[in-house]
mmCIF file as gemmi writes it, N, C-alpha and C atoms, coordinates in Angstrom:
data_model
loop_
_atom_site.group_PDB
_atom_site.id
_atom_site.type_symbol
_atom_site.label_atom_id
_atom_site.label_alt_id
_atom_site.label_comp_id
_atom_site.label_asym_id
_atom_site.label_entity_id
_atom_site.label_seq_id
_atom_site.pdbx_PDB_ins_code
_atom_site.Cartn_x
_atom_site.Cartn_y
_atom_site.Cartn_z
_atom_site.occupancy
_atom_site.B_iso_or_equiv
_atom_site.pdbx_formal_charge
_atom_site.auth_seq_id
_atom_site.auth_asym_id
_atom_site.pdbx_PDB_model_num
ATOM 1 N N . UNK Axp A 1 ? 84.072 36.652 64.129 1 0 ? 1 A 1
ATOM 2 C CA . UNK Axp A 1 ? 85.081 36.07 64.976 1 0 ? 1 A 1
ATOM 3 C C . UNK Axp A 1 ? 86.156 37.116 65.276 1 0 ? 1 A 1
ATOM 4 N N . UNK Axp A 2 ? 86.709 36.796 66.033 1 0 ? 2 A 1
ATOM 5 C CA . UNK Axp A 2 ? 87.887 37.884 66.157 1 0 ? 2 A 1
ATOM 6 C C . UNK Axp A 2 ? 89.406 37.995 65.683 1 0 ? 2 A 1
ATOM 7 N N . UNK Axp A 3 ? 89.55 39.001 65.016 1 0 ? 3 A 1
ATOM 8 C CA . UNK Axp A 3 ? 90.842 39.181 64.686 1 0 ? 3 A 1
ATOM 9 C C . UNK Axp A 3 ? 91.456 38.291 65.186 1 0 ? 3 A 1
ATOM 10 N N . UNK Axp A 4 ? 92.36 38.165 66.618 1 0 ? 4 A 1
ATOM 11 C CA . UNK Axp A 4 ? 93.12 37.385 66.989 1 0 ? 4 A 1
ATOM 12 C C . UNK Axp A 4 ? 92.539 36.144 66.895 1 0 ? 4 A 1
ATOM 13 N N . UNK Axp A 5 ? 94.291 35.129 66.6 1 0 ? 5 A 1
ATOM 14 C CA . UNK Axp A 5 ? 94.277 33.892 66.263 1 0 ? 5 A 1
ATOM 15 C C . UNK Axp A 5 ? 94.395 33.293 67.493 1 0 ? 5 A 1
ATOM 16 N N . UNK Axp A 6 ? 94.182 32.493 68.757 1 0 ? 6 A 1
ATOM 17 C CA . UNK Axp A 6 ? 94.98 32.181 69.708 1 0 ? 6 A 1
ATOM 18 C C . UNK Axp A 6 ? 95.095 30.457 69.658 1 0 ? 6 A 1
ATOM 19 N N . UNK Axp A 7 ? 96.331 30.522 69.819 1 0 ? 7 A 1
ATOM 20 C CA . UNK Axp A 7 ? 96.902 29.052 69.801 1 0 ? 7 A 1
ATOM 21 C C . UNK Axp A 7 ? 95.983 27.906 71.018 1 0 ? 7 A 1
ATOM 22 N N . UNK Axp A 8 ? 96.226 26.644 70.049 1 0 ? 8 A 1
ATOM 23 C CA . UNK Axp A 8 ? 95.331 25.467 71.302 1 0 ? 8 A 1
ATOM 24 C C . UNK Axp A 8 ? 96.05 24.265 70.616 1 0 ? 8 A 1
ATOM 25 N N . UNK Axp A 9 ? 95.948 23.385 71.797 1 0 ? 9 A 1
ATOM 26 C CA . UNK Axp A 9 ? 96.417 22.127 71.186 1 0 ? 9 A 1
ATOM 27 C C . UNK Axp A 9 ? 95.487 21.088 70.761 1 0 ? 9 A 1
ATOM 28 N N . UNK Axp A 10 ? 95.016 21.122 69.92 1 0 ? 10 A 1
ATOM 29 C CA . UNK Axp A 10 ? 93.974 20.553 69.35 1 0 ? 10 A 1
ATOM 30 C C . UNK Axp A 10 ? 93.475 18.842 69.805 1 0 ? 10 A 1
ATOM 31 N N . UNK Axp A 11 ? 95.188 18.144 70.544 1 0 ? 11 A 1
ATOM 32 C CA . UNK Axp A 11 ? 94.55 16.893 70.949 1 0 ? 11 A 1
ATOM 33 C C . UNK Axp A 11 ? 94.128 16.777 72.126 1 0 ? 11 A 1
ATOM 34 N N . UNK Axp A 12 ? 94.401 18.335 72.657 1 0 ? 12 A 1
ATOM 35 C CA . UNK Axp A 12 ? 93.843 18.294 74.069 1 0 ? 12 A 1
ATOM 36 C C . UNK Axp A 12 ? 92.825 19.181 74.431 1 0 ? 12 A 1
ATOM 37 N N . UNK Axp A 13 ? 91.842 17.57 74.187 1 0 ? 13 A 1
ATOM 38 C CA . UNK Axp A 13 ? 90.107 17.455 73.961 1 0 ? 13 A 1
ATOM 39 C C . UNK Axp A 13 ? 89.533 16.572 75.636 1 0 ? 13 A 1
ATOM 40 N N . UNK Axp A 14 ? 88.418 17.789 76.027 1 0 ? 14 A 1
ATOM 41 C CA . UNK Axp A 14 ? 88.08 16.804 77.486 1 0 ? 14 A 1
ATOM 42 C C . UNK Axp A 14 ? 87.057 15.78 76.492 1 0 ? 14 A 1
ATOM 43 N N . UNK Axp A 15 ? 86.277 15.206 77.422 1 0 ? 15 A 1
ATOM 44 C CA . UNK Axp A 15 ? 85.272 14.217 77.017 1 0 ? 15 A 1
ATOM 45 C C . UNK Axp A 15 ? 84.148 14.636 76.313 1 0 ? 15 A 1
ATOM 46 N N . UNK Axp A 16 ? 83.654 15.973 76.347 1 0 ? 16 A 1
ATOM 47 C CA . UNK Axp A 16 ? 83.032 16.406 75.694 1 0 ? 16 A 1
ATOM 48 C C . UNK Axp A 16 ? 83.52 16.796 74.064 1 0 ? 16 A 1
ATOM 49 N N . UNK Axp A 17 ? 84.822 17.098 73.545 1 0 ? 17 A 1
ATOM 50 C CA . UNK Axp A 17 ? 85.261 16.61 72.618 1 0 ? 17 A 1
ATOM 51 C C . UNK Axp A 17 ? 85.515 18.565 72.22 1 0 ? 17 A 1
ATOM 52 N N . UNK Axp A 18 ? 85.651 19.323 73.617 1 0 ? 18 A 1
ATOM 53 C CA . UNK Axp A 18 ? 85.909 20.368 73.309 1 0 ? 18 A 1
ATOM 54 C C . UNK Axp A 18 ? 86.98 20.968 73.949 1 0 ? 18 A 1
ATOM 55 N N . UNK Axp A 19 ? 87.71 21.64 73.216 1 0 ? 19 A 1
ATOM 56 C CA . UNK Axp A 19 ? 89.23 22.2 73.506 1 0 ? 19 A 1
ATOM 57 C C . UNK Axp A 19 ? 89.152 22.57 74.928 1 0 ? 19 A 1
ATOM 58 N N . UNK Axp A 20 ? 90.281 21.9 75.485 1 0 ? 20 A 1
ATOM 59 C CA . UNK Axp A 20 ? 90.782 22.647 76.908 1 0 ? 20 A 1
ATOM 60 C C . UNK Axp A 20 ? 91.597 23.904 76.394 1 0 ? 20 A 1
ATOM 61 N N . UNK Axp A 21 ? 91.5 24.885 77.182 1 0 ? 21 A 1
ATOM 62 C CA . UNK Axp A 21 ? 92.235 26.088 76.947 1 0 ? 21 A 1
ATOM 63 C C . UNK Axp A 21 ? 93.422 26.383 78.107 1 0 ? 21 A 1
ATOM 64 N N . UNK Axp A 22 ? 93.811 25.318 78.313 1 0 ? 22 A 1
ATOM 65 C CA . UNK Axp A 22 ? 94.937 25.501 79.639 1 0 ? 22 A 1
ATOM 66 C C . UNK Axp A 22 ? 96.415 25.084 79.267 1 0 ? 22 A 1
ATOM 67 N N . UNK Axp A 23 ? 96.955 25.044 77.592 1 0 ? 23 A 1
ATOM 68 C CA . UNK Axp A 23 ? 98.466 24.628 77.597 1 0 ? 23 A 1
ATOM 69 C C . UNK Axp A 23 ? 98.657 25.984 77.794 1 0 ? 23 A 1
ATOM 70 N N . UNK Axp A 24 ? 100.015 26.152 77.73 1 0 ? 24 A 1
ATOM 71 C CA . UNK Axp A 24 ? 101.249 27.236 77.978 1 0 ? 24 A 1
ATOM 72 C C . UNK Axp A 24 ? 100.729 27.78 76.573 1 0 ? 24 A 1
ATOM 73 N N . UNK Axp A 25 ? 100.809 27.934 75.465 1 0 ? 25 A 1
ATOM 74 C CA . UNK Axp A 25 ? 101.098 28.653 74.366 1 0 ? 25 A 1
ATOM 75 C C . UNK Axp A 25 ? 99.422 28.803 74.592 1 0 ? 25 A 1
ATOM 76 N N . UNK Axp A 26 ? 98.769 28.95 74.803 1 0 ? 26 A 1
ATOM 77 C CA . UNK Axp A 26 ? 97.187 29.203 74.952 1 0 ? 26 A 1
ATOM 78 C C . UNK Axp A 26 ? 97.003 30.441 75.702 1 0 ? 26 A 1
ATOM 79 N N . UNK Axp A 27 ? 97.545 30.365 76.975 1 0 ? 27 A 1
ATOM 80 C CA . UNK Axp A 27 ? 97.635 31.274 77.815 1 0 ? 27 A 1
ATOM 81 C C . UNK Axp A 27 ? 98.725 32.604 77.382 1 0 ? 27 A 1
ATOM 82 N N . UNK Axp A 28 ? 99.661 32.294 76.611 1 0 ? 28 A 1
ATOM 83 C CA . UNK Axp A 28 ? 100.96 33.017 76.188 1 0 ? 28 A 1
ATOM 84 C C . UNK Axp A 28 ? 99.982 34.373 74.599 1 0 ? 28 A 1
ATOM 85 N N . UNK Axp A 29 ? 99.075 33.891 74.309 1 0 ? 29 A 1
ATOM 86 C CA . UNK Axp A 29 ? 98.529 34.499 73.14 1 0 ? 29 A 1
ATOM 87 C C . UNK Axp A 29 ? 97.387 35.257 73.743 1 0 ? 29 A 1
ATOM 88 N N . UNK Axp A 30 ? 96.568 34.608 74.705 1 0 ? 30 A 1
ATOM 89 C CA . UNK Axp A 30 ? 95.13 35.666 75.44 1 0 ? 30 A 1
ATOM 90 C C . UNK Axp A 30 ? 96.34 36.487 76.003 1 0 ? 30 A 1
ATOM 91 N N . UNK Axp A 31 ? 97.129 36.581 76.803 1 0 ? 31 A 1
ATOM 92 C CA . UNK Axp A 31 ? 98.109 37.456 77.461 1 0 ? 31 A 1
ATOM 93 C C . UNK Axp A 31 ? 98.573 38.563 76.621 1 0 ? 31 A 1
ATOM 94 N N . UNK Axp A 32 ? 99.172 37.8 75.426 1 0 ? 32 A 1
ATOM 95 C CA . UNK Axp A 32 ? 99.897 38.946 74.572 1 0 ? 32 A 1
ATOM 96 C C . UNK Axp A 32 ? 98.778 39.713 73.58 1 0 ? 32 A 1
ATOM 97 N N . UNK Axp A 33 ? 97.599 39.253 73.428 1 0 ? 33 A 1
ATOM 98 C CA . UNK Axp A 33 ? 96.473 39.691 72.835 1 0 ? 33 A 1
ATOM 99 C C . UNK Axp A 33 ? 95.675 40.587 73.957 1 0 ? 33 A 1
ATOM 100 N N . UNK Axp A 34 ? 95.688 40.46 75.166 1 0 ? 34 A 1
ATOM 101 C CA . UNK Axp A 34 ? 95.406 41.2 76.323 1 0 ? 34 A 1
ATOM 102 C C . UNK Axp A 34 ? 93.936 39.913 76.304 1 0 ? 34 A 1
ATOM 103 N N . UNK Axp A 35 ? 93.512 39.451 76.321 1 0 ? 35 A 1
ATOM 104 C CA . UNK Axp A 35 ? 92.182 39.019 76.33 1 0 ? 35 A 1
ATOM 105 C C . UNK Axp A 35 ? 92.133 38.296 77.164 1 0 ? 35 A 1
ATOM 106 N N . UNK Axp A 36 ? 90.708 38.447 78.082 1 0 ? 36 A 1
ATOM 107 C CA . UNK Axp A 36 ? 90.522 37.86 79.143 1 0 ? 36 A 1
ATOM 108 C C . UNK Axp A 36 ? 89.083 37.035 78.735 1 0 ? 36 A 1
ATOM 109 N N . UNK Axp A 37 ? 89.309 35.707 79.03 1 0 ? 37 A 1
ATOM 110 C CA . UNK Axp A 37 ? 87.867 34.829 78.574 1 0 ? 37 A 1
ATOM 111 C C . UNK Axp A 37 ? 86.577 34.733 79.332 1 0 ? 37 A 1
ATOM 112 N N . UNK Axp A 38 ? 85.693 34.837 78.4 1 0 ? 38 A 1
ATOM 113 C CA . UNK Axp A 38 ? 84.221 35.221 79.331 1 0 ? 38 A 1
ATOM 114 C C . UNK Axp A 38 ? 83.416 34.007 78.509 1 0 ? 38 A 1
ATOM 115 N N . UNK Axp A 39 ? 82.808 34.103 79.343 1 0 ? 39 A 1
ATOM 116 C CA . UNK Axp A 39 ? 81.185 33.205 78.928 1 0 ? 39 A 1
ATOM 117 C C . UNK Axp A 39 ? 80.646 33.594 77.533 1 0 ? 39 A 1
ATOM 118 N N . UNK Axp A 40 ? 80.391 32.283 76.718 1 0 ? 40 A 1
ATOM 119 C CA . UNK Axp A 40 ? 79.676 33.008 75.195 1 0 ? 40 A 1
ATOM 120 C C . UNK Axp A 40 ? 80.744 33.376 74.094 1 0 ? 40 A 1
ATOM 121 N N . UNK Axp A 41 ? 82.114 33.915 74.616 1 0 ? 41 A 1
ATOM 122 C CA . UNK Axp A 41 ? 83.142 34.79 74.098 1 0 ? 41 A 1
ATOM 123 C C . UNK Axp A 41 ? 83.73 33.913 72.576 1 0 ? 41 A 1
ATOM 124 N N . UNK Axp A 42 ? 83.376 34.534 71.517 1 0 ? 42 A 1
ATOM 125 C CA . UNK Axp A 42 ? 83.756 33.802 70.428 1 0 ? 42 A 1
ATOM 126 C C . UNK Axp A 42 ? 85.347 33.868 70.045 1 0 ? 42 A 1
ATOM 127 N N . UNK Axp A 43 ? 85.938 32.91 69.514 1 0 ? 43 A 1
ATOM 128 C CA . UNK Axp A 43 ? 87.487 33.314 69.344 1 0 ? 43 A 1
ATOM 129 C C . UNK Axp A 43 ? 87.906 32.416 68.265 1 0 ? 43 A 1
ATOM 130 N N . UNK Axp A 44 ? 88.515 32.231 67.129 1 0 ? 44 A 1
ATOM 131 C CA . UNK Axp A 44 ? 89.379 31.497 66.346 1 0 ? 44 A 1
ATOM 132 C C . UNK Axp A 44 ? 90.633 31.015 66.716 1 0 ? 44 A 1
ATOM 133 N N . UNK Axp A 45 ? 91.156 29.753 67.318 1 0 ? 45 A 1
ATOM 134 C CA . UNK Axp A 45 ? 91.765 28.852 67.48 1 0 ? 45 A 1
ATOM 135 C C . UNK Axp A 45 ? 92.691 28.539 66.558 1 0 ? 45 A 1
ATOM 136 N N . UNK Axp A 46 ? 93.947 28.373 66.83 1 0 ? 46 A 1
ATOM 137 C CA . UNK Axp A 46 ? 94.865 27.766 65.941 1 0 ? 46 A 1
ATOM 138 C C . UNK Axp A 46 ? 96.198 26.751 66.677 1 0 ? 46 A 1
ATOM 139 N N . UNK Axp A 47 ? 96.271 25.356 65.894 1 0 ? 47 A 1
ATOM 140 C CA . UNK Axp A 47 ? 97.499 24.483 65.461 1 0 ? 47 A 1
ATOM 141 C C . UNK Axp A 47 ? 98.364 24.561 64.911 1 0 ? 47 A 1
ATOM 142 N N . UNK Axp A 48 ? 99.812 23.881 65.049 1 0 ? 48 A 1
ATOM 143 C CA . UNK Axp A 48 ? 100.475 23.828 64.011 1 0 ? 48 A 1
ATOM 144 C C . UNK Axp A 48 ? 100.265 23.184 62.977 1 0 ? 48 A 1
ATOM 145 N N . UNK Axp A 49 ? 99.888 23.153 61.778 1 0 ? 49 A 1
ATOM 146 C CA . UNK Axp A 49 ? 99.883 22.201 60.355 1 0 ? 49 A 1
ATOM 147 C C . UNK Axp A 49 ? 101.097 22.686 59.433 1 0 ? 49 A 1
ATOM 148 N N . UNK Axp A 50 ? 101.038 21.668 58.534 1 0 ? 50 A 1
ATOM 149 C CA . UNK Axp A 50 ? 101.845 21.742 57.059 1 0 ? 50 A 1
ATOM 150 C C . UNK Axp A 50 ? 100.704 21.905 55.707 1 0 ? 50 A 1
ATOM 151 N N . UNK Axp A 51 ? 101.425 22.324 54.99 1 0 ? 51 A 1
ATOM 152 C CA . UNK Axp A 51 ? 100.562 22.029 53.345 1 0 ? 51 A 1
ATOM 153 C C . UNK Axp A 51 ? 101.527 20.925 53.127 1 0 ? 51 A 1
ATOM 154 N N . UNK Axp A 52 ? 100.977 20.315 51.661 1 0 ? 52 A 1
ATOM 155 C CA . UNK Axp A 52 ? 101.261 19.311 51.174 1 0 ? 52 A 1
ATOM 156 C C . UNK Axp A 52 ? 102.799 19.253 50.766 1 0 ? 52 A 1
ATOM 157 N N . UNK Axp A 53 ? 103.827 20.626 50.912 1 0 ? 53 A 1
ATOM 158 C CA . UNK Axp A 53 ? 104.723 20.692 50.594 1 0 ? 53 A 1
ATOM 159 C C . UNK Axp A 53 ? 105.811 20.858 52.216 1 0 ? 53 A 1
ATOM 160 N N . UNK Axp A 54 ? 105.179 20.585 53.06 1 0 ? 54 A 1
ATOM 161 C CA . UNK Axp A 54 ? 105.8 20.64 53.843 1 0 ? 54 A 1
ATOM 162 C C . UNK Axp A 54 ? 106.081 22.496 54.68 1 0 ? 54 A 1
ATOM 163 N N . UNK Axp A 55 ? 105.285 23.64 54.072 1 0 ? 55 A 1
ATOM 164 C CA . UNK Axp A 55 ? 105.473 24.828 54.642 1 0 ? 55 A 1
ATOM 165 C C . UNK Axp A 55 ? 104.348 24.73 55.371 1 0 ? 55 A 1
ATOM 166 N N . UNK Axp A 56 ? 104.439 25.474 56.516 1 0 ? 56 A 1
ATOM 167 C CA . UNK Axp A 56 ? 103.572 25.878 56.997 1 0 ? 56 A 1
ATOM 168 C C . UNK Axp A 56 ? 102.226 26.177 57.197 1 0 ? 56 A 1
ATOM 169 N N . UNK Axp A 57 ? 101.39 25.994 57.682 1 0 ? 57 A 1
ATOM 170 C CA . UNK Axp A 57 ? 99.716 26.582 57.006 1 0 ? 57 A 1
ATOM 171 C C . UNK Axp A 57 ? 99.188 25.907 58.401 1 0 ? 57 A 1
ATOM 172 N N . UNK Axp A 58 ? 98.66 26.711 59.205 1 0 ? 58 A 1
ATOM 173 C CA . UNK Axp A 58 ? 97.959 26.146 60.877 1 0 ? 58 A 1
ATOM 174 C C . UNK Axp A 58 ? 96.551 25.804 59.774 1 0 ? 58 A 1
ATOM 175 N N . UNK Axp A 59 ? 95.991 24.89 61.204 1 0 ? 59 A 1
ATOM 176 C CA . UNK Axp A 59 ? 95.037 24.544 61.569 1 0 ? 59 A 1
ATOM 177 C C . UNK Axp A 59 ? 94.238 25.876 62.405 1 0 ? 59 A 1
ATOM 178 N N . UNK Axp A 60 ? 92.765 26.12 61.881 1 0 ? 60 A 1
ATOM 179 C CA . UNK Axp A 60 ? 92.195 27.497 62.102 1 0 ? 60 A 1
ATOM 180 C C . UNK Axp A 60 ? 90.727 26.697 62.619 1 0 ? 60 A 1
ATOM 181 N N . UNK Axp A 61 ? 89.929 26.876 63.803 1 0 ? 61 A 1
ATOM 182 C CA . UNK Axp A 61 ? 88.772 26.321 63.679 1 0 ? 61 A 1
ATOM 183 C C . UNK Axp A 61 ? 88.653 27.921 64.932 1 0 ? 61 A 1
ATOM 184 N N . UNK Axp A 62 ? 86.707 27.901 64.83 1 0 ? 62 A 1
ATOM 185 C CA . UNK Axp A 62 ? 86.031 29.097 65.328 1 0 ? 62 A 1
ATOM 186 C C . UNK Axp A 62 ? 85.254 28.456 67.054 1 0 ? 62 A 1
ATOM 187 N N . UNK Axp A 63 ? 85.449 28.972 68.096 1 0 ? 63 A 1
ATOM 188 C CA . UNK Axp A 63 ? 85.159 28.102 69.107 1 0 ? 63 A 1
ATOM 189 C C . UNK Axp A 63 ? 84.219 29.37 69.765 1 0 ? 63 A 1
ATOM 190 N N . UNK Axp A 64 ? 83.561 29.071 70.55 1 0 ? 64 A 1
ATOM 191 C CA . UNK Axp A 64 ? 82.521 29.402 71.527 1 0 ? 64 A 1
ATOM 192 C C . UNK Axp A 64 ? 83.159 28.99 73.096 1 0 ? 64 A 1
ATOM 193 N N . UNK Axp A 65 ? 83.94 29.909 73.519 1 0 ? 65 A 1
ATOM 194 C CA . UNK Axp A 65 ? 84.384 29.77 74.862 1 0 ? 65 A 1
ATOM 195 C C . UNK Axp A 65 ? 83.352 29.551 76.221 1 0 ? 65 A 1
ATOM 196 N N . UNK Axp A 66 ? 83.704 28.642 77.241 1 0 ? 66 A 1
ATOM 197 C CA . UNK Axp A 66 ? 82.684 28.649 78.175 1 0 ? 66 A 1
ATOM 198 C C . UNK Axp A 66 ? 83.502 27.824 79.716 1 0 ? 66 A 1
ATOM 199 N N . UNK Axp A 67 ? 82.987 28.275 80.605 1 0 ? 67 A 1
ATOM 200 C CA . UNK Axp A 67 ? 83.825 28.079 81.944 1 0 ? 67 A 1
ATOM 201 C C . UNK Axp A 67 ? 83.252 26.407 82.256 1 0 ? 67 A 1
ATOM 202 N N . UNK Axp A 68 ? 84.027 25.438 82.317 1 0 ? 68 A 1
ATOM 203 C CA . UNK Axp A 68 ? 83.878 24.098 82.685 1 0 ? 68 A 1
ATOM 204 C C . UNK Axp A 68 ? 83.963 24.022 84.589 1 0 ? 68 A 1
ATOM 205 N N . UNK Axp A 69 ? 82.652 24.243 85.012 1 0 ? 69 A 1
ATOM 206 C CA . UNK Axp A 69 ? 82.583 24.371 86.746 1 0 ? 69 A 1
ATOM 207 C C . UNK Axp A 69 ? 82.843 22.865 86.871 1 0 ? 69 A 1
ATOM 208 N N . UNK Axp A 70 ? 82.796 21.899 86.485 1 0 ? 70 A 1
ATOM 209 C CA . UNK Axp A 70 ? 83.136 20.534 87.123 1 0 ? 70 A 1
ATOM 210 C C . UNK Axp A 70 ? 84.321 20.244 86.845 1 0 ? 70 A 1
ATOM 211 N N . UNK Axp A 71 ? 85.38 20.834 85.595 1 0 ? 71 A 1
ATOM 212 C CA . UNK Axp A 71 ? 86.83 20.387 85.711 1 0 ? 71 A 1
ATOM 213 C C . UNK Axp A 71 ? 87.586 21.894 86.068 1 0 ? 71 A 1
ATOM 214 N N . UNK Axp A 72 ? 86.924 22.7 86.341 1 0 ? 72 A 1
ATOM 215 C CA . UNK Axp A 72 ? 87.483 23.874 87.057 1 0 ? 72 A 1
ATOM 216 C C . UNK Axp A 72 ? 88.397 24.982 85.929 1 0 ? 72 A 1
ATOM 217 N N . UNK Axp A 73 ? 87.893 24.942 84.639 1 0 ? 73 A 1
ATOM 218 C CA . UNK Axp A 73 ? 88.893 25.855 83.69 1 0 ? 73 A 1
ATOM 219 C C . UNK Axp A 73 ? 87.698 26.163 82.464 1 0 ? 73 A 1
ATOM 220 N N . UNK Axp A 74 ? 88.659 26.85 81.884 1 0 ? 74 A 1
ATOM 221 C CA . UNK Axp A 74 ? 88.15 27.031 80.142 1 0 ? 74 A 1
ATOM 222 C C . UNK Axp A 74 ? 88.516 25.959 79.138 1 0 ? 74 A 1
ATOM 223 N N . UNK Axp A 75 ? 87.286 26.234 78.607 1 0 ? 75 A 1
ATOM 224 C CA . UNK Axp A 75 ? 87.055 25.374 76.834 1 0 ? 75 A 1
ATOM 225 C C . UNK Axp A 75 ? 86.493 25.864 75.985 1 0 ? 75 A 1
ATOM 226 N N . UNK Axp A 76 ? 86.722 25.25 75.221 1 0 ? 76 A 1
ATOM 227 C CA . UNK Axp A 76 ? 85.955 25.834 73.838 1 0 ? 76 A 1
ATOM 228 C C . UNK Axp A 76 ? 85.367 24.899 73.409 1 0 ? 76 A 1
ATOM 229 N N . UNK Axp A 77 ? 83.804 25.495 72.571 1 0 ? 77 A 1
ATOM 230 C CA . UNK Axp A 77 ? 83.15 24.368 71.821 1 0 ? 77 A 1
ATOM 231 C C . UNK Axp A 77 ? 83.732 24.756 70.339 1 0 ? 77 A 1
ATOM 232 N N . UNK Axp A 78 ? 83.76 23.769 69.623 1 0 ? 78 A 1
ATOM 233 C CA . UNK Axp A 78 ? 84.247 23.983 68.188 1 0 ? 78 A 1
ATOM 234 C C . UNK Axp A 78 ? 83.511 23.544 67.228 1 0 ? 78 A 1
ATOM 235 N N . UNK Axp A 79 ? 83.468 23.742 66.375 1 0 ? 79 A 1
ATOM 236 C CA . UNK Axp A 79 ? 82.563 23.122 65.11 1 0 ? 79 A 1
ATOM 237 C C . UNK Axp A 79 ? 84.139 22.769 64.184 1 0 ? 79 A 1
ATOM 238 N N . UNK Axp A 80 ? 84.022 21.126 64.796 1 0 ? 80 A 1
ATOM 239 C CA . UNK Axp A 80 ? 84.644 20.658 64.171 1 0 ? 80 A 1
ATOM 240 C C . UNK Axp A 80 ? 84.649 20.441 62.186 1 0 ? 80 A 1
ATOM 241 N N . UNK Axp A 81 ? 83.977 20.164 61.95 1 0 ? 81 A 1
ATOM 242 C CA . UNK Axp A 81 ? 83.441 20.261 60.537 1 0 ? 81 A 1
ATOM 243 C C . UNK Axp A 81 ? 83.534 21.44 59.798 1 0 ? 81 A 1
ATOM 244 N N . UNK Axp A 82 ? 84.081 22.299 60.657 1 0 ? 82 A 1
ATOM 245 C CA . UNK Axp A 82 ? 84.421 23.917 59.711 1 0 ? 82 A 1
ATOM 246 C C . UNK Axp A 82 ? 85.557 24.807 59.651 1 0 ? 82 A 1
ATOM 247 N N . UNK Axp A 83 ? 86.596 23.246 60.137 1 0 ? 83 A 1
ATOM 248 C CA . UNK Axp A 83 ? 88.304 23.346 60.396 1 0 ? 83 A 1
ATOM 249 C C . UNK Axp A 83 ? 88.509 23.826 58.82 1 0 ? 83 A 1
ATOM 250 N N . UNK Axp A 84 ? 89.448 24.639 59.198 1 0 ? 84 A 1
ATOM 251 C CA . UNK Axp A 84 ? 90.066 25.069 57.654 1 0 ? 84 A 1
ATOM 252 C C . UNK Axp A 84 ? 91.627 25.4 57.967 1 0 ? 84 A 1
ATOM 253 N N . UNK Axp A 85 ? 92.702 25.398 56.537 1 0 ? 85 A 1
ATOM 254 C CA . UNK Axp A 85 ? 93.678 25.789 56.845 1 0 ? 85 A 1
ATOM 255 C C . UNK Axp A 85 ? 94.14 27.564 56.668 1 0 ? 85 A 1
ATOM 256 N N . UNK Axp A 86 ? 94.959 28.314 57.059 1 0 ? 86 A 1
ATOM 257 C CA . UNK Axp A 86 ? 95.129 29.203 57.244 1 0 ? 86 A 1
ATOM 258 C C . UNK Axp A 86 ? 95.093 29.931 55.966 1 0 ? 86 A 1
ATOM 259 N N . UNK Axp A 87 ? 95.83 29.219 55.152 1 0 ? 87 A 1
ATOM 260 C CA . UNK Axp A 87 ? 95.827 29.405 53.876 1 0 ? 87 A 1
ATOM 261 C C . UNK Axp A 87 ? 94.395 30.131 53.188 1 0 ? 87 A 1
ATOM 262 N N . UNK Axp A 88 ? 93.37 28.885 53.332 1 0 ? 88 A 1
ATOM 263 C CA . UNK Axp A 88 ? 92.034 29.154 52.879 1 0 ? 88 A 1
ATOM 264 C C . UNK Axp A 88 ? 91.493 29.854 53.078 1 0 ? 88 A 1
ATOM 265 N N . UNK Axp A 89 ? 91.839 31.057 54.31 1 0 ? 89 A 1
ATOM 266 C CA . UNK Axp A 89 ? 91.759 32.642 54.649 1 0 ? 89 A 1
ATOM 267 C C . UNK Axp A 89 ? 92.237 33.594 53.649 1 0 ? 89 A 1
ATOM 268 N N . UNK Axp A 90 ? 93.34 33.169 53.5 1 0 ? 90 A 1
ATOM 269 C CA . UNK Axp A 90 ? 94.627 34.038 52.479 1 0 ? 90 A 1
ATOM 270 C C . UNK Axp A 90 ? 93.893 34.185 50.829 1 0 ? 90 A 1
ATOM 271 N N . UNK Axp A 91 ? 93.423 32.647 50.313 1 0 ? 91 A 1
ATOM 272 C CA . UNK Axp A 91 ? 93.205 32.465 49.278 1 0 ? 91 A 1
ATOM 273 C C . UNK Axp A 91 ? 91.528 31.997 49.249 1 0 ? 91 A 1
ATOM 274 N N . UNK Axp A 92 ? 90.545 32.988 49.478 1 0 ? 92 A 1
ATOM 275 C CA . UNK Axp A 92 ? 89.395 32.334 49.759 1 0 ? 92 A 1
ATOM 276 C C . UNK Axp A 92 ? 88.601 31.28 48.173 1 0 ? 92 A 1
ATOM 277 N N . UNK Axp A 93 ? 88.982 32.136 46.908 1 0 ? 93 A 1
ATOM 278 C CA . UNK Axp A 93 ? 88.609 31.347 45.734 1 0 ? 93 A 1
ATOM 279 C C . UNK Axp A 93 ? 89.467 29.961 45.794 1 0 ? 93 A 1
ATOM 280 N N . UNK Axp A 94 ? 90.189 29.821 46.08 1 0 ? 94 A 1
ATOM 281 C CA . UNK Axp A 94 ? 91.414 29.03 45.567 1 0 ? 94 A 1
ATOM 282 C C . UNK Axp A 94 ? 90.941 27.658 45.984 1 0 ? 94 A 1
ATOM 283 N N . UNK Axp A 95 ? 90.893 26.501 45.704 1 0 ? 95 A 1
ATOM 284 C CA . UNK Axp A 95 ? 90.651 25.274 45.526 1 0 ? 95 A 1
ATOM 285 C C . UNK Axp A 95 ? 91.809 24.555 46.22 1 0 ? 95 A 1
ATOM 286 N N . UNK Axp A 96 ? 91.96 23.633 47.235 1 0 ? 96 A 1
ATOM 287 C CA . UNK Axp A 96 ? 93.258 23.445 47.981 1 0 ? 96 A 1
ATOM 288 C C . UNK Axp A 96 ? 93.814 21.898 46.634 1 0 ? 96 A 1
């Protein structure tokens, strides 16, 4: 996957149940990352989350980018089931 993290808003899911890539902070991270989205193009996705204490720790899932010709933009497919928190990068032994 790639280094860069780029931000998505995770409830904004088309019908297929895969990330639109069109908020403002979406576009603000491929920009400042220079990255331009292609067909196939793998990328790691991130939310805002909390840990159980209230700090910080995003939401991290791995998406498969692809051009939506009938709603006219980018998405991502995600494997939902392999959401993890940021943390669980940081601390891969560690038990949440």
């Amino acid at each position: 996957m790639s280094q860069a993290h780029i931000y998505a808003d995770f409830q904004n899911l088309d019908d297929a149940n895969r990330l639109r890539l069109s908020c403002a902070g979406t576009k603000e991270d491929l920009e400042r990352h220079g990255i331009q989205l292609r067909q196939g193009m793998m990328l790691t996705f991130y939310t805002d989350d909390a840990d159980d204490d209230g700090r910080p720790d995003n939401l991290l899932a791995d998406g498969v980018v692809e051009y939506d010709e009938e709603a006219g933009g980018w998405v991502a497919t995600v494997d939902w089931s392999a959401l993890r928190h940021a943390s669980d990068e940081r601390h891969p032994n560690t038990a949440r």
